[in-house]
TITIKE-332254 format. One record per residue: chain; residue in three letters; x, y, z of N, C-alpha, C in turn; residue number from 1. Coordinates in nm, 2 decimals, decimal comma, padded with zeros to 4 digits. Layout:
BEGIN
+--------+--------+--------+--------+--------+--------+--------+--------+--------+--------+--------+------+
| drenvo | marlum |     nu |     nv |     nw |    cau |    cav |    caw |     cu |     cv |     cw | seba |
+--------+--------+--------+--------+--------+--------+--------+--------+--------+--------+--------+------+
|      A |    Ala |      X |      Y |      Z |      X |      Y |      Z |      X |      Y |      Z |  NUM |
...
+--------+--------+--------+--------+--------+--------+--------+--------+--------+--------+--------+------+
END
This chain:
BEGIN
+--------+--------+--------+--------+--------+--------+--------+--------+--------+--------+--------+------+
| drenvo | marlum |     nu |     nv |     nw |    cau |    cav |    caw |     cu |     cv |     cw | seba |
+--------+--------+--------+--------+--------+--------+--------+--------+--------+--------+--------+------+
|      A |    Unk | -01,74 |  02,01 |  00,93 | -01,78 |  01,93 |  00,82 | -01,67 |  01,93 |  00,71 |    1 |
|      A |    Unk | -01,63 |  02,06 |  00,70 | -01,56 |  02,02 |  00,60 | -01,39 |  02,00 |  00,61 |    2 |
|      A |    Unk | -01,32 |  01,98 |  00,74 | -01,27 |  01,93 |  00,78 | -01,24 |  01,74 |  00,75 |    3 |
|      A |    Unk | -01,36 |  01,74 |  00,77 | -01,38 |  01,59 |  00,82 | -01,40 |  01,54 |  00,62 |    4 |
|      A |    Unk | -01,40 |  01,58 |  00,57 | -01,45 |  01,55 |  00,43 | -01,26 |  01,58 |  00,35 |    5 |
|      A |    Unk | -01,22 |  01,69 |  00,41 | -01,05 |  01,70 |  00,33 | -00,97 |  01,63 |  00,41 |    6 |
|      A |    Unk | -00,99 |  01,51 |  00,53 | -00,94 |  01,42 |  00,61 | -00,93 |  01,30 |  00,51 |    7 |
|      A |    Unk | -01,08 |  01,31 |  00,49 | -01,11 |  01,16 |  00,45 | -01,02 |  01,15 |  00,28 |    8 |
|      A |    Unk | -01,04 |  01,28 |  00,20 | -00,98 |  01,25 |  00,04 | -00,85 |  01,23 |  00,12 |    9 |
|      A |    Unk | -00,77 |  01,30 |  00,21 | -00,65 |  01,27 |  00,21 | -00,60 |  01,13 |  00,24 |   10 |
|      A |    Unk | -00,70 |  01,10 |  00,37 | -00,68 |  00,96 |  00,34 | -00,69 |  00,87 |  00,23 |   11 |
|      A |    Unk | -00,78 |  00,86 |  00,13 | -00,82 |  00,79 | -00,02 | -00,71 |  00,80 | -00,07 |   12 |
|      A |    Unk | -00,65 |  00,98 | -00,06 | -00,56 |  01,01 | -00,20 | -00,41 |  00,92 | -00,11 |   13 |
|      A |    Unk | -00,39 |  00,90 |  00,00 | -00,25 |  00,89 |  00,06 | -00,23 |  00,69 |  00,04 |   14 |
|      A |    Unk | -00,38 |  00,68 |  00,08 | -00,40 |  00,50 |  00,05 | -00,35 |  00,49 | -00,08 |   15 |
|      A |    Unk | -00,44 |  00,54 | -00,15 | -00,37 |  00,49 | -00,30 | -00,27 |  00,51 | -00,32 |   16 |
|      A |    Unk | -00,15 |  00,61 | -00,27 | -00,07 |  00,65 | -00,29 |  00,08 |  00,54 | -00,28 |   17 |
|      A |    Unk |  00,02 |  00,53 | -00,16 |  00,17 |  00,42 | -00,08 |  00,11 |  00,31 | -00,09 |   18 |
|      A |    Unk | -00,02 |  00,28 | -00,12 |  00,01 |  00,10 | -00,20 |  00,01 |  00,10 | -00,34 |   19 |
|      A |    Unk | -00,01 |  00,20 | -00,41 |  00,07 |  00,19 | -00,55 |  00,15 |  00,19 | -00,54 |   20 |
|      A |    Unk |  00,26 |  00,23 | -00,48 |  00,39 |  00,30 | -00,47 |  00,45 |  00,08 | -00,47 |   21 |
|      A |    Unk |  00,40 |  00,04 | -00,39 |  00,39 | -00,05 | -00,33 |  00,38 | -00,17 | -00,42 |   22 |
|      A |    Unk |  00,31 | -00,19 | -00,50 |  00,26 | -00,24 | -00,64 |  00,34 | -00,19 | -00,72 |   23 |
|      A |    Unk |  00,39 | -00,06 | -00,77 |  00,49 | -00,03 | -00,87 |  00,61 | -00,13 | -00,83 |   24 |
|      A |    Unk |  00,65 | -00,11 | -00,74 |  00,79 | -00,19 | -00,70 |  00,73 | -00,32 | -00,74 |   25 |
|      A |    Unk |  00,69 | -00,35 | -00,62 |  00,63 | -00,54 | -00,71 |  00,63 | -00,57 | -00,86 |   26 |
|      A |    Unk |  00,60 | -00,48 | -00,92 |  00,60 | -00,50 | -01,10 |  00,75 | -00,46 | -01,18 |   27 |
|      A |    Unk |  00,84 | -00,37 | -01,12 |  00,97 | -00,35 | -01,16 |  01,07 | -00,42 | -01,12 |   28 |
|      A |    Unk |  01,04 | -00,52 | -01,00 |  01,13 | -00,63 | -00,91 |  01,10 | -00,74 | -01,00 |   29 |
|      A |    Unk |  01,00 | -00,80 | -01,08 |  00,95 | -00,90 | -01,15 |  01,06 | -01,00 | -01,20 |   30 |
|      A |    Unk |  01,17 | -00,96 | -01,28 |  01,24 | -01,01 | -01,35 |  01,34 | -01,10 | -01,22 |   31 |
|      A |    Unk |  01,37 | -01,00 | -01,15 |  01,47 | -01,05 | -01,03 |  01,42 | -01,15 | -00,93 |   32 |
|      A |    Unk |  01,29 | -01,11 | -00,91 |  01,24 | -01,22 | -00,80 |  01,23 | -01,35 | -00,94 |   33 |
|      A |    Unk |  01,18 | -01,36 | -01,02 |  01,19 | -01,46 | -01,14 |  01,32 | -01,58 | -01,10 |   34 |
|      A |    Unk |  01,41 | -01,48 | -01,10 |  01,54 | -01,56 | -01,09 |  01,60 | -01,57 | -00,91 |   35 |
|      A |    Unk |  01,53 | -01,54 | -00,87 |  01,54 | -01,58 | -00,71 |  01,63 | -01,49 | -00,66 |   36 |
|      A |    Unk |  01,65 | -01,35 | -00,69 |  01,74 | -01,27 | -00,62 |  01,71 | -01,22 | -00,50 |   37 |
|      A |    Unk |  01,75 | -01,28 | -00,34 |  01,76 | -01,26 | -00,24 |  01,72 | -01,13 | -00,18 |   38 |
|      A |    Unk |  01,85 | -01,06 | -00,24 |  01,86 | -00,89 | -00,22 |  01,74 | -00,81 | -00,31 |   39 |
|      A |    Unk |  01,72 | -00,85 | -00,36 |  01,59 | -00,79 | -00,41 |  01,45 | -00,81 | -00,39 |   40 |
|      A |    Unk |  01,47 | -00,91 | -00,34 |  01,34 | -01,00 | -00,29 |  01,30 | -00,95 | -00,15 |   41 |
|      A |    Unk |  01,39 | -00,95 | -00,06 |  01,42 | -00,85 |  00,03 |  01,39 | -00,71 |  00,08 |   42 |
|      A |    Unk |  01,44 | -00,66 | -00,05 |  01,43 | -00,49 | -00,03 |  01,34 | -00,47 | -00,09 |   43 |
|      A |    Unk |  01,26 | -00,55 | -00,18 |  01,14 | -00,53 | -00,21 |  01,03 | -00,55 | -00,11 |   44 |
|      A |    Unk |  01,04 | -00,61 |  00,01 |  00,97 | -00,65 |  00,12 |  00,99 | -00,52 |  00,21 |   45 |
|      A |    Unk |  01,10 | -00,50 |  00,23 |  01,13 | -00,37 |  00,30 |  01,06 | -00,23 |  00,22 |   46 |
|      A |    Unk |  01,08 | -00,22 |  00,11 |  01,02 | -00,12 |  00,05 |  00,86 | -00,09 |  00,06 |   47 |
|      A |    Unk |  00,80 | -00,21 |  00,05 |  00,64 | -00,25 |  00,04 |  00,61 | -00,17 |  00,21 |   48 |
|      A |    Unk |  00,71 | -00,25 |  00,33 |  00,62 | -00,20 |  00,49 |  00,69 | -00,03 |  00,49 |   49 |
|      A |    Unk |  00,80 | -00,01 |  00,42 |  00,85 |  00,17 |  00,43 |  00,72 |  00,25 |  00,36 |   50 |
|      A |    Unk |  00,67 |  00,20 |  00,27 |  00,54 |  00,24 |  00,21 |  00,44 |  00,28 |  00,26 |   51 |
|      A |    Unk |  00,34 |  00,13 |  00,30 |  00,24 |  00,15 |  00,38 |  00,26 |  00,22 |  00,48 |   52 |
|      A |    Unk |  00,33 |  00,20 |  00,61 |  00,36 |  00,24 |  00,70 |  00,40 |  00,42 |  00,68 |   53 |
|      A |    Unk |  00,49 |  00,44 |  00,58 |  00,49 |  00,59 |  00,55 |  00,34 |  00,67 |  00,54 |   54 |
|      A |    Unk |  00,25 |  00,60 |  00,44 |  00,17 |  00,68 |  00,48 |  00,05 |  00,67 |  00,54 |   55 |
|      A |    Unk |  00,06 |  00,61 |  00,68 | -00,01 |  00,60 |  00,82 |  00,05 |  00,72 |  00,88 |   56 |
|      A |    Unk |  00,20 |  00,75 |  00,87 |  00,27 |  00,87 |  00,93 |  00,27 |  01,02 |  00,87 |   57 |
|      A |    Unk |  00,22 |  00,98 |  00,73 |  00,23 |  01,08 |  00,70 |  00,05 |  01,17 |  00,71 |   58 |
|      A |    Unk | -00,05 |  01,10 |  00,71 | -00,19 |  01,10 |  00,75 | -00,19 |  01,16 |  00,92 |   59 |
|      A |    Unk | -00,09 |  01,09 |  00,97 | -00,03 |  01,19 |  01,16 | -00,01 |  01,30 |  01,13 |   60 |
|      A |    Unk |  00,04 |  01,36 |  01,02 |  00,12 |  01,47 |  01,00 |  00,02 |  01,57 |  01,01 |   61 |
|      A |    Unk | -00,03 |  01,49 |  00,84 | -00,13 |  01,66 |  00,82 | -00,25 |  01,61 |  00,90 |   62 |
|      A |    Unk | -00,29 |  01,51 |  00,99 | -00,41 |  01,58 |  01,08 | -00,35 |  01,66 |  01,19 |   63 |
|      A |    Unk | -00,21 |  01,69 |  01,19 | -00,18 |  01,75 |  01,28 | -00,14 |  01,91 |  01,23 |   64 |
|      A |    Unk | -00,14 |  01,90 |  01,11 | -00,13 |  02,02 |  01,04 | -00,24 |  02,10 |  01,05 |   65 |
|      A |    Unk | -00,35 |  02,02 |  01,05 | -00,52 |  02,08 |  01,02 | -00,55 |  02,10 |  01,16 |   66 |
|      A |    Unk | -00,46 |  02,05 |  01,25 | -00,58 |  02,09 |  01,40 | -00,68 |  01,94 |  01,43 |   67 |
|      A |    Unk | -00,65 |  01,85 |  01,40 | -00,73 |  01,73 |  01,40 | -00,70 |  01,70 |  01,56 |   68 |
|      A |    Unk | -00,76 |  01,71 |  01,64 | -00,76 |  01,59 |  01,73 | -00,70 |  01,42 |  01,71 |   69 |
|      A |    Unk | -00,64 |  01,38 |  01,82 | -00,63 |  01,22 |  01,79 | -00,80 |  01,14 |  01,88 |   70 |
|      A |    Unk | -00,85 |  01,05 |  01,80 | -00,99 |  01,01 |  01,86 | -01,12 |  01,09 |  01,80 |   71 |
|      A |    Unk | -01,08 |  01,15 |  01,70 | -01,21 |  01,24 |  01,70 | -01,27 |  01,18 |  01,54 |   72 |
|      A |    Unk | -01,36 |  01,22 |  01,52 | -01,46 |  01,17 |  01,39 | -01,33 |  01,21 |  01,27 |   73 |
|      A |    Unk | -01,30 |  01,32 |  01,23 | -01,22 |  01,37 |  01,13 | -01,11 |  01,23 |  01,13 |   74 |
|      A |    Unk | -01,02 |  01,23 |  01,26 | -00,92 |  01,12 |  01,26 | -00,95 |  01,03 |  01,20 |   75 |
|      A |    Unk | -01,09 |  00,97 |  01,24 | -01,12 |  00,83 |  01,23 | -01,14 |  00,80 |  01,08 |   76 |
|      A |    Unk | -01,23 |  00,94 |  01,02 | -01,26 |  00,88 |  00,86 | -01,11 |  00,91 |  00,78 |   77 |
|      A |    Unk | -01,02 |  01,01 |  00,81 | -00,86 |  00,97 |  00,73 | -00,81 |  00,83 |  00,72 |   78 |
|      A |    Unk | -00,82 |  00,74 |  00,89 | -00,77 |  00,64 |  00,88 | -00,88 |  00,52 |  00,83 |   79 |
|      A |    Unk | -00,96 |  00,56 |  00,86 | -01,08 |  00,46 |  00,79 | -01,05 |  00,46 |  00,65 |   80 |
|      A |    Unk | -01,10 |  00,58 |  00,55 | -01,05 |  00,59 |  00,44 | -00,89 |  00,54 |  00,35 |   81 |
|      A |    Unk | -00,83 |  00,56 |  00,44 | -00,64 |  00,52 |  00,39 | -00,66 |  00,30 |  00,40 |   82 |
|      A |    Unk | -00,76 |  00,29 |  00,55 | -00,77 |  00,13 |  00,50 | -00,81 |  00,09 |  00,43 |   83 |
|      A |    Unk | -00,95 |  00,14 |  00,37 | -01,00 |  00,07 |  00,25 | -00,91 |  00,15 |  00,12 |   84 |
|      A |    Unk | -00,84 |  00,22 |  00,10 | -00,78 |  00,21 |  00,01 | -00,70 |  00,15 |  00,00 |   85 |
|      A |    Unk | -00,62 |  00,14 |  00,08 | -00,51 |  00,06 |  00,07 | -00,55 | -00,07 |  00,01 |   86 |
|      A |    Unk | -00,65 | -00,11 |  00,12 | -00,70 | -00,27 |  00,08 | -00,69 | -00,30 | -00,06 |   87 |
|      A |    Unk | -00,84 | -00,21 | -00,09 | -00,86 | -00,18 | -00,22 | -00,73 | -00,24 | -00,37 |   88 |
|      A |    Unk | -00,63 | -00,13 | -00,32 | -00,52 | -00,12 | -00,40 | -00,40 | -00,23 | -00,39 |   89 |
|      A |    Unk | -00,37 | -00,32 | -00,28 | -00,35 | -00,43 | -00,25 | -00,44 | -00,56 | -00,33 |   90 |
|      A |    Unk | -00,55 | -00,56 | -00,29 | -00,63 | -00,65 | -00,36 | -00,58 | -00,70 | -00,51 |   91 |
|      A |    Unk | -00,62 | -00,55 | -00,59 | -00,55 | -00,59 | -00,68 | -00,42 | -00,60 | -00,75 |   92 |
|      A |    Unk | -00,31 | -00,56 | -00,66 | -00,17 | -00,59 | -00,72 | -00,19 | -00,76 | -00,66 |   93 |
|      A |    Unk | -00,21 | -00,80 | -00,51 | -00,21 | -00,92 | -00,52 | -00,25 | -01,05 | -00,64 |   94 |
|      A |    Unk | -00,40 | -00,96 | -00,70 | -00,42 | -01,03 | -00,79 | -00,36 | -01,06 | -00,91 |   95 |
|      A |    Unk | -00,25 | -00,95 | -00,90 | -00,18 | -00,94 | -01,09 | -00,04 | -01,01 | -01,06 |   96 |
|      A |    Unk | -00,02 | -01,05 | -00,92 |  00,11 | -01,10 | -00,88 |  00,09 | -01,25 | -00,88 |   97 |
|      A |    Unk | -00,04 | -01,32 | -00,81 | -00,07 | -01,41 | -00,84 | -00,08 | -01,48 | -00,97 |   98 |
|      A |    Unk | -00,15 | -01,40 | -01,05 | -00,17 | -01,45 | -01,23 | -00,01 | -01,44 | -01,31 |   99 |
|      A |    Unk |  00,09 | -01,38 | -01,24 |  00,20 | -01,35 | -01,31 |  00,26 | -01,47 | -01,24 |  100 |
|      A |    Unk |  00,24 | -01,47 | -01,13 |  00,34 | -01,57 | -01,06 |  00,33 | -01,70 | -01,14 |  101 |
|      A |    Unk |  00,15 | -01,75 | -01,16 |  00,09 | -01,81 | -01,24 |  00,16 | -01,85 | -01,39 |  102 |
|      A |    Unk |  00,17 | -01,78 | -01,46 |  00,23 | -01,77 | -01,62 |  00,37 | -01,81 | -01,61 |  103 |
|      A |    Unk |  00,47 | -01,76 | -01,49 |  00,58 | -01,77 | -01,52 |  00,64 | -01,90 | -01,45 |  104 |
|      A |    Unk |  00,53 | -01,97 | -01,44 |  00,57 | -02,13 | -01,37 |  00,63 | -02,13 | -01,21 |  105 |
|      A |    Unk |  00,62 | -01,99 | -01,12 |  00,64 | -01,99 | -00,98 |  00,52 | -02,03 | -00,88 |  106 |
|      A |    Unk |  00,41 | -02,07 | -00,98 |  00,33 | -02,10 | -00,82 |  00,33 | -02,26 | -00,78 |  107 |
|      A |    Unk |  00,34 | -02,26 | -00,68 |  00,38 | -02,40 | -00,58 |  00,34 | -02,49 | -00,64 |  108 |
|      A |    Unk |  00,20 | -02,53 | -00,71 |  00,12 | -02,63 | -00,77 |  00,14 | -02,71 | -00,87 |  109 |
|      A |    Unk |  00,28 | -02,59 | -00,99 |  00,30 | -02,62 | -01,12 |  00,43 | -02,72 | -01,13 |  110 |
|      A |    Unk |  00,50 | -02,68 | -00,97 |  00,69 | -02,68 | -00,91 |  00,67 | -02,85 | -00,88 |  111 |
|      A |    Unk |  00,52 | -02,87 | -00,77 |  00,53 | -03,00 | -00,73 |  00,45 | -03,11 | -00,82 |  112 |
+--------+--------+--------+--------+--------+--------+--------+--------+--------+--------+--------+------+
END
């Protein structure tokens, strides 16, 4: 039981982790993607899947640290847990990227 309960916060705490991580970049790239910089625009894409994806790998780790089975209930609520956070945390950077995009005269609707 209580396995399956320090699975799951790790998942919460790892979701939030690497899509904030994920969201911070997005908000410090701002000015650059503004002015269309390529290389930034870029590595900001690359940095966003090094993120998420990091911490799917790193949720491998420590259930492999704890003795987790792959397939077993513990597994399932880390990764269960890491998707709705993530989502979660996605959700709303999308939404503050949209309203920004919005303000600064980049969304498609304002251009045509």
């Amino acid at each position: 039981m209580t396995v399956s309960l320090i699975a799951t916060l790790v998942g919460l705490l790892l979701g939030r982790a690497s899509a904030g991580a994920a969201s911070w970049c997005l908000l410090l790239s701002r000015s650059h993607r503004k002015v269309n910089n390529r290389f930034v625009i870029h590595l900001t894409q690359l940095f966003v899947v090094i993120s998420i994806g990091g911490g799917l790998f790193l949720i491998q780790v420590f259930d492999e640290h704890l003795g987790i089975k792959p397939r077993s209930s513990p597994y399932y609520a880390a990764q269960f847990a890491y998707a709705i956070s993530v989502v979660c945390v996605v959700f709303l950077a999308i939404r503050a990227e949209l309203r920004w995009r919005k303000s600064v005269g980049l969304d498609r609707r304002t251009i045509s």
